[in-house]
C-alpha positions in Angstrom: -25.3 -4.5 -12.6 -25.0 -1.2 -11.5 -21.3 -0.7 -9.7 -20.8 0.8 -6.8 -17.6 1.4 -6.3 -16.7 3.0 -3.1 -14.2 6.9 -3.5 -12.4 7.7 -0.7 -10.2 10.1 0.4 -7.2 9.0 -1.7 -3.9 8.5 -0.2 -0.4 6.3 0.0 3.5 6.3 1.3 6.9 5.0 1.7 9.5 3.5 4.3 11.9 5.4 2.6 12.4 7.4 -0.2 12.6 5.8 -3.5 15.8 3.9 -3.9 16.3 3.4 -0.1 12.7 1.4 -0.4 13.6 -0.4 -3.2 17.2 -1.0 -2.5 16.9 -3.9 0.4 20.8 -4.7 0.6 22.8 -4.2 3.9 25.1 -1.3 3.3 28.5 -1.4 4.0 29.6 0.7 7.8 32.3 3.9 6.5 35.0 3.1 5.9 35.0 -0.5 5.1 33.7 -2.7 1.7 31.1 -1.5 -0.3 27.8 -3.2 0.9 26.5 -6.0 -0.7 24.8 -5.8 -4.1 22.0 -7.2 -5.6 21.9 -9.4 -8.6 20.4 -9.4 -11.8 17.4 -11.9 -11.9 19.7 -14.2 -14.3 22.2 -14.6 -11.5 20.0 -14.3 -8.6 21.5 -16.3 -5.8 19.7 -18.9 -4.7 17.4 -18.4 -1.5 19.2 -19.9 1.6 16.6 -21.5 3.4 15.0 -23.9 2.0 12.4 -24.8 5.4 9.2 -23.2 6.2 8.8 -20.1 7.3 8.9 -19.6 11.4 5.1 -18.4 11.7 2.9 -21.3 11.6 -0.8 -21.8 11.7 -3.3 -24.6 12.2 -6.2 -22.9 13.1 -7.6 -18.9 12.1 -6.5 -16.8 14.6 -8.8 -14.1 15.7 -7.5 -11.6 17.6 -9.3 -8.0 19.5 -7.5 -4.4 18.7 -5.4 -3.7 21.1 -5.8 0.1 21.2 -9.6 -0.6 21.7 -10.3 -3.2 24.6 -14.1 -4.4 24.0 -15.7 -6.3 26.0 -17.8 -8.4 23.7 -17.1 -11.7 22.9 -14.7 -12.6 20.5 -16.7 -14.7 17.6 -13.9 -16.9 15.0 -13.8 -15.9 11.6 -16.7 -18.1 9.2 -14.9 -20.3 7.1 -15.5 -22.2 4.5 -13.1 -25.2 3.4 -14.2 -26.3 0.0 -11.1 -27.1 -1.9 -9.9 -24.1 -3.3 -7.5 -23.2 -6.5 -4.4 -22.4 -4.0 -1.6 -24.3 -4.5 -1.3 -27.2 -2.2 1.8 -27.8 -2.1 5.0 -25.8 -0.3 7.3 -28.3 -1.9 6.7 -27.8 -5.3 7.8 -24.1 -4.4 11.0 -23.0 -6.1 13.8 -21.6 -4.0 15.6 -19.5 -6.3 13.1 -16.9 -6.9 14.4 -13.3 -6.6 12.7 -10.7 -5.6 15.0 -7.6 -6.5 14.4 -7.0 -10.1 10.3 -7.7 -9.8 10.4 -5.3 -6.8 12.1 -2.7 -8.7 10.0 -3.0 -11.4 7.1 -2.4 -9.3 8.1 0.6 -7.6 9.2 2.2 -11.1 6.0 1.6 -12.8 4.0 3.0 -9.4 6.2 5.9 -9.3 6.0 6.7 -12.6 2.3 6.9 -12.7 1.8 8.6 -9.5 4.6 11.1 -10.7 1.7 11.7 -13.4 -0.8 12.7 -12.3 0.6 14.6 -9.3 3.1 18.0 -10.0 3.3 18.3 -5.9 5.5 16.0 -3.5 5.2 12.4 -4.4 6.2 9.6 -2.0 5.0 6.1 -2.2 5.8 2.9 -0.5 6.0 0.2 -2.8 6.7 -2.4 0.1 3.6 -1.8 1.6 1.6 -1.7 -1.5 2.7 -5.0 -2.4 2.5 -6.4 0.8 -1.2 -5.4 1.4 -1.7 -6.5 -2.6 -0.2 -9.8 -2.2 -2.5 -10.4 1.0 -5.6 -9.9 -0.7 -4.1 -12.2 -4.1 -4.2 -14.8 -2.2 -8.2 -14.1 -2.3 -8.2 -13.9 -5.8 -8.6 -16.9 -8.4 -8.7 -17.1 -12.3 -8.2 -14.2 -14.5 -7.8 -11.8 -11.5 -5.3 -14.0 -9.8 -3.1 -14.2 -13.6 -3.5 -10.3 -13.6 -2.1 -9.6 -10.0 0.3 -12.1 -9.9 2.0 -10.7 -13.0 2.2 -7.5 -11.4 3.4 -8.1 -8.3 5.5 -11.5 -8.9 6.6 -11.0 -13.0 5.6 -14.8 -13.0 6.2 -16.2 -9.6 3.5 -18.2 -8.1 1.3 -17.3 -5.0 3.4 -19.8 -2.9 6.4 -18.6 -4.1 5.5 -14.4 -3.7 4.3 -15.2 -0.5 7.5 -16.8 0.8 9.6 -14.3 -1.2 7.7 -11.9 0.8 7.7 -13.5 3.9 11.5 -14.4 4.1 12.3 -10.8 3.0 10.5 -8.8 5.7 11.9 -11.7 8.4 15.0 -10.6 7.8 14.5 -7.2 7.9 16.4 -5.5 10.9 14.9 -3.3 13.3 16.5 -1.5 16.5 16.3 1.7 18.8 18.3 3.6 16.8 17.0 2.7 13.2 13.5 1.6 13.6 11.6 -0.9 10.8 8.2 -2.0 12.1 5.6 -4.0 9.1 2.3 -5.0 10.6 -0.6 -6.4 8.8 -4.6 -6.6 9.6 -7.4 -8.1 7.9 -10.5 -6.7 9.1 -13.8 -8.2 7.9 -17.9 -7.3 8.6 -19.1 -9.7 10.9 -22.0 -11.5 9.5 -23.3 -14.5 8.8 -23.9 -14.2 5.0 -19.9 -13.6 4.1 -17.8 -16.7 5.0 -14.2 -16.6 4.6 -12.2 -19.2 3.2 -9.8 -21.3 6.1 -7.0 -21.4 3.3 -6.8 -17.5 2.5 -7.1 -16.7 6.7 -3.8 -19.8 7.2 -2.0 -18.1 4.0 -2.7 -14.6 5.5 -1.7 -15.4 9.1 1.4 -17.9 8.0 3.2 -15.5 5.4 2.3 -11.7 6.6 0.8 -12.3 10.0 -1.9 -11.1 9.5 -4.1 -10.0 12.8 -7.8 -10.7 11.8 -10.9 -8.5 13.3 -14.2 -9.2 13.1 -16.3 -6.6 13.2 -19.8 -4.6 12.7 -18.4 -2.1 10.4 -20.0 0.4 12.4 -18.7 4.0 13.7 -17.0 2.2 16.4 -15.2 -0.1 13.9 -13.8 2.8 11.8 -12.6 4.1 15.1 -10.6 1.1 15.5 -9.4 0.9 12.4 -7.6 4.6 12.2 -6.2 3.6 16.1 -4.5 0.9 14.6 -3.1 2.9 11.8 -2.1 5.6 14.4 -0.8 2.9 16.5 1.3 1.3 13.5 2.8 4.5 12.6 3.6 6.3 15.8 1.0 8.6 15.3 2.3 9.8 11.9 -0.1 8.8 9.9 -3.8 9.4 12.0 -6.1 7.4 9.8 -6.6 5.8 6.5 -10.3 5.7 6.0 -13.7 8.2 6.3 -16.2 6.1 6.4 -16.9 2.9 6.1 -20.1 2.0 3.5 -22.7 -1.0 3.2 -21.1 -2.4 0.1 -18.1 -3.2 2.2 -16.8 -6.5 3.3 -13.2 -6.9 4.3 -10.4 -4.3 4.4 -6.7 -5.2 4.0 -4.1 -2.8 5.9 -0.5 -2.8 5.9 1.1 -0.2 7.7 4.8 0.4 7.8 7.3 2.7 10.7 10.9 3.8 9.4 12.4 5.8 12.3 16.4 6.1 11.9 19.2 8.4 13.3 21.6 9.5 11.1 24.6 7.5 11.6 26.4 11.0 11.5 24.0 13.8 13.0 24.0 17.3 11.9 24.8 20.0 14.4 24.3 23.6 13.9 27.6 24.7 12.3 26.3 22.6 9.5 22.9 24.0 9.4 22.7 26.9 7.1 20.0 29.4 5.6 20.8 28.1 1.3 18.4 28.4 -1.8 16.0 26.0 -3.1 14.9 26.5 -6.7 11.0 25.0 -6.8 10.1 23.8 -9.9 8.2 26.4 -10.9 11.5 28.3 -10.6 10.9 30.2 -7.5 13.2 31.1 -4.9 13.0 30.2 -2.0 15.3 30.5 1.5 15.3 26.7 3.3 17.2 25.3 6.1 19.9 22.8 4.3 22.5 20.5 6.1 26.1 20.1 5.2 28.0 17.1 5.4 30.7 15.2 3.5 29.9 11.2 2.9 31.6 8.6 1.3 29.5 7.0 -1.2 29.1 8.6 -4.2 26.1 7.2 -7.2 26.5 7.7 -11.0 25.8 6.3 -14.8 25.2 8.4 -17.7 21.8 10.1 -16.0 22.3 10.9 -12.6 24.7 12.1 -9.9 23.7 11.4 -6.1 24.8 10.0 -2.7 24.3 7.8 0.5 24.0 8.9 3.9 23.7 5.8 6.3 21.5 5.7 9.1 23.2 4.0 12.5 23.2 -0.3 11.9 23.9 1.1 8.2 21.3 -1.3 6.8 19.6 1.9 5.8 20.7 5.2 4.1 19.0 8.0 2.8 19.4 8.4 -1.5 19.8 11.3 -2.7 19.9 11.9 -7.0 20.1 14.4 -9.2 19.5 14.8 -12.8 22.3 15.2 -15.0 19.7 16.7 -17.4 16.5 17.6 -17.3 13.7 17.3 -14.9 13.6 14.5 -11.9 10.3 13.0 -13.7 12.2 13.1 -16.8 14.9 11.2 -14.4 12.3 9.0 -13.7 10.3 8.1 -16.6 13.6 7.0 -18.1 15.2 4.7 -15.6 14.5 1.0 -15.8 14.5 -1.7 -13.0 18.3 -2.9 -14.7 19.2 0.8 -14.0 18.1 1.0 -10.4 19.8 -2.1 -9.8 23.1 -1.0 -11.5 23.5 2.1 -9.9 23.3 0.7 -6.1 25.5 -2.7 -7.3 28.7 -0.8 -7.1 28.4 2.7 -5.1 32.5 4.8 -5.6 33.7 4.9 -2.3 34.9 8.4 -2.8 34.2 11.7 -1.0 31.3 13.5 -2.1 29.6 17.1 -0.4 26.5 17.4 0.2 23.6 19.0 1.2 20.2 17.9 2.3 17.4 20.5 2.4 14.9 19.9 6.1 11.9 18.7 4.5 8.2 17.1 5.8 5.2 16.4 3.8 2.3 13.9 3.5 0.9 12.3 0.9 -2.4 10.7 -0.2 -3.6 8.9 -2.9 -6.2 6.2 -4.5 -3.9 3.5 -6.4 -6.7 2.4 -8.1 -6.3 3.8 -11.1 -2.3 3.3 -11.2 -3.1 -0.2 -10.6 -5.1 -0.6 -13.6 -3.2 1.3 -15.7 0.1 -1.4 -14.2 -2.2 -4.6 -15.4 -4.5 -5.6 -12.1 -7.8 -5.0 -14.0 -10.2 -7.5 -13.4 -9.3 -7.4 -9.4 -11.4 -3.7 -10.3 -14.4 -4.8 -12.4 -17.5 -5.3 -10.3 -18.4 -8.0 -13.0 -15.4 -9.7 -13.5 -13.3 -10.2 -10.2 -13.0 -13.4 -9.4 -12.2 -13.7 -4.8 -13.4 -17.0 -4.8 -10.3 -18.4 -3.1 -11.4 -15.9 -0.1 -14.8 -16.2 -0.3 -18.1 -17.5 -1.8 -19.6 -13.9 -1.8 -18.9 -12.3 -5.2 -16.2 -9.6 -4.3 -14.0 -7.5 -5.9 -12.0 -4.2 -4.8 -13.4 -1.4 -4.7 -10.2 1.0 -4.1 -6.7 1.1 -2.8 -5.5 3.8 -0.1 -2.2 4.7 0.1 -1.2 7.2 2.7 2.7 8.1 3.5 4.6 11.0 5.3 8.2 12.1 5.9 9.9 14.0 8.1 14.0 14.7 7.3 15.7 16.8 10.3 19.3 17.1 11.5 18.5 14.3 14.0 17.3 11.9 11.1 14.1 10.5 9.4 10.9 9.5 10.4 8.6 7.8 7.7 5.1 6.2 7.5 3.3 4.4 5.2 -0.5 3.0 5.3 -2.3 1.1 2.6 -5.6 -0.3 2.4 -7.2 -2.5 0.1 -11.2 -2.1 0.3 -13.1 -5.0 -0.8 -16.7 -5.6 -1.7 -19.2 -6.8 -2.8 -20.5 -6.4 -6.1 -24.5 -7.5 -4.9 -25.3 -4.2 -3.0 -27.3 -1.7 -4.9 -27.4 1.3 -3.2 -30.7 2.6 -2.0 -32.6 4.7 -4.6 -34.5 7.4 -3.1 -36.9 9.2 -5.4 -38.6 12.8 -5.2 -41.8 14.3 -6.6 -42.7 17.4 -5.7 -46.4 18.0 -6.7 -45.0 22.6 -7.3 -46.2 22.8 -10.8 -49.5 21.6 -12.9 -50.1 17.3 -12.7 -52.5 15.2 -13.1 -54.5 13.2 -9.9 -56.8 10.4 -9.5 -58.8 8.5 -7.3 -58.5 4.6 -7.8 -60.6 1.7 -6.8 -57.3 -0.2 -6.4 -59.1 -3.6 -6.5 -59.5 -3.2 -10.7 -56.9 -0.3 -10.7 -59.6 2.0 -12.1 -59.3 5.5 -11.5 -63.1 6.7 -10.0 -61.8 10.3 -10.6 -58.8 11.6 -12.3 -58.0 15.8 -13.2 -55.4 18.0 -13.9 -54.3 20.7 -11.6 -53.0 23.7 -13.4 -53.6 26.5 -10.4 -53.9 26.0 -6.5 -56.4 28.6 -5.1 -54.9 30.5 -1.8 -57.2 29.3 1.0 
């Protein structure tokens, strides 16, 4: 079967950048006990809550865009409720699952790829690519399910990444002055030929609260889809997608707002004109901002430094190689390392300065993704989606947009992912062409015995 695989504009991004996203443990305020640490996986602690999560759902929810009121009616979501391969059973769910190290590992091995094949700025956000991953696992079945699972749980089960997940995000804190928004949508084409299974939609809606949209997967549909990114990310990040092609069925989108005020803000006595070094070695004259903070990060690689945000629950990370290049930096740390150096930060003084810096960033994670272990997920001929649907289906690419913007007054960052899925049935339309502009053959055929009554061979055309 022939694929056809829909390419994008590629793209991704990150809540924060890459040890504030992948360090989720509530600093310490100045001044007082270093924050809390994370464990090793050995000696995880065990989860405290042991009772289902608060969101619960008996029956799909379908929900209309808010940023683009319609007045058609609003149809529910087909479902299908043969008995599927998802676990049953919430019970049978272990409760000592950690999170931390598998997390880390994740956003290492995404870095490091991305870091690859790209020598401009880099930023992803590995929370929202595993949060709009794990959504569509719990679509997946067999092989594919094995695949993504290892690669976003390291061996936990669906039930038990979901809750992980689920509990995590809960508890994330959010406020006027240091901003955290998640939201998640599920937007699927409208017809009556794809039916979506009632267990993935409950999963979907219970653990990531999911909105669901049907839709026509017209022009007006891709219009509401990039509103609801806009929307999501405070107009940061404008859209995620195109166009939006036959071959495709369902889109999952997380979309993630990090908008925090410096717990200490910069004023201009501590703004000055300094050098950056690019790494091409060029010179160049940036705004950088001075300040003295209290946390200071090291091990045998690096040297770097906190900066809280106000709430310190989040601080900006800044490292430098003690050697070498920050890819270099990069390609050697492990998850062990990244947990080590945020378990016990020196409360010491430390200068430092922070250069004023926005960018964007796009990519497709398809190929990262592969390259990580999610295969099958990929192949037109091997996904296996039956636990969202009886229409074969597999995903066609993974969008990951981010931006960041770091001023005296603090940092504003988006991130957008979407995973595209399709279906691996649609041919696309062949169109062929003959032009008759150089000597052929013709005939004249009785069509009832397919005999040609005249046939001949044009080598010239007479001007008339």
């Amino acid at each position: 079967m022939k694929k056809t695989k829909t390419r994008l504009c590629s793209l991704t991004l990150s809540a924060l950048m890459l040890a504030g996203c992948s360090n989720p443990n509530t600093p310490a305020a100045k001044g007082t006990s270093a924050p809390a640490t994370t464990a090793e996986p050995a000696t995880a602690e065990p989860a405290t809550k042991t009772t289902e999560p608060v969101v619960k759902v008996t029956e799909p929810v379908v929900t209309e865009p808010t940023v683009e009121p319609t007045t058609e009616p609003i149809k529910p979501a087909p479902t299908i409720t043969d008995p599927t391969t998802v676990e049953p059973s919430d019970p049978g769910r272990k409760t000592d699952v950690s999170l931390n190290y598998q997390y880390n590992c994740f956003t290492l091995e995404a870095l490091k790829r991305a870091l690859a094949e790209d020598k401009s700025n880099v930023m992803v956000s590995p929370l929202s690519l595993m949060l709009a991953l794990s959504m569509t696992a719990n679509g997946a079945a067999g092989k594919t399910a094995e695949e993504m699972l290892s690669v976003l749980g390291g061996g936990m089960t669906m039930s038990e990444l979901n809750y992980v997940l689920n509990q995590y995000t809960s508890a994330l804190p959010s406020s006027e002055e240091a901003k955290l928004s998640i939201a998640n949508s599920i937007w699927y084409k409208d017809t009556l030929e794809f039916a979506i299974r009632e267990d993935f939609l409950k999963a979907t809606q219970k653990y990531y609260s999911a909105d669901i949209f049907p839709s026509a997967f017209d022009r007006e549909a891709l219009t509401k889809i990039n509103n609801w990114v806009s929307q999501k990310t405070d107009g940061m990040i404008e859209k995620i997608l195109d166009e939006l092609t036959p071959e495709m069925r369902m889109i999952l989108i997380n979309a993630i707002l990090f908008d925090g005020k410096w717990a200490e803000e910069y004023y201009e006595d501590a703004i000055l004109k300094q050098t950056f070094t690019n790494a091409a070695g060029e010179k160049k004259d940036v705004e950088m901002m001075f300040s003295e903070e209290n946390r200071y990060l090291s091990n045998d690689k690096c040297t770097g430094f906190m900066k809280f945000y106000k709430g310190s629950r989040y601080a900006f990370v800044g490292l430098l190689p003690n050697e070498g290049t920050p890819d270099q930096l990069i390609t050697g740390m492990t998850a062990k390392d990244l947990l080590a150096l945020f378990k016990d930060p020196v409360h010491e003084k430390v200068d430092v300065c922070i250069p004023k810096f926005t960018f964007d960033y796009s990519k497709s994670m398809s190929d990262i993704l592969k390259s990580m272990g999610i295969k099958d997920a990929f192949d037109d001929t091997k996904a296996d989606f039956s636990n969202l649907s009886d229409t074969p289906l597999f995903i066609s690419d993974v969008i990951h947009k981010t931006r960041v913007e770091v001023t005296e007054k603090g940092t504003r960052a988006a991130a957008v992912t979407a995973v595209i899925v399709a279906e691996n049935c649609c041919e696309p339309e062949i169109i062929h062409t003959v032009y008759l502009d150089r000597p052929f053959v013709f005939m004249i055929v009785d069509t009832e015995q397919n005999l040609p009554i005249f046939i001949g061979r044009v080598n010239d055309i007479n001007e008339q």
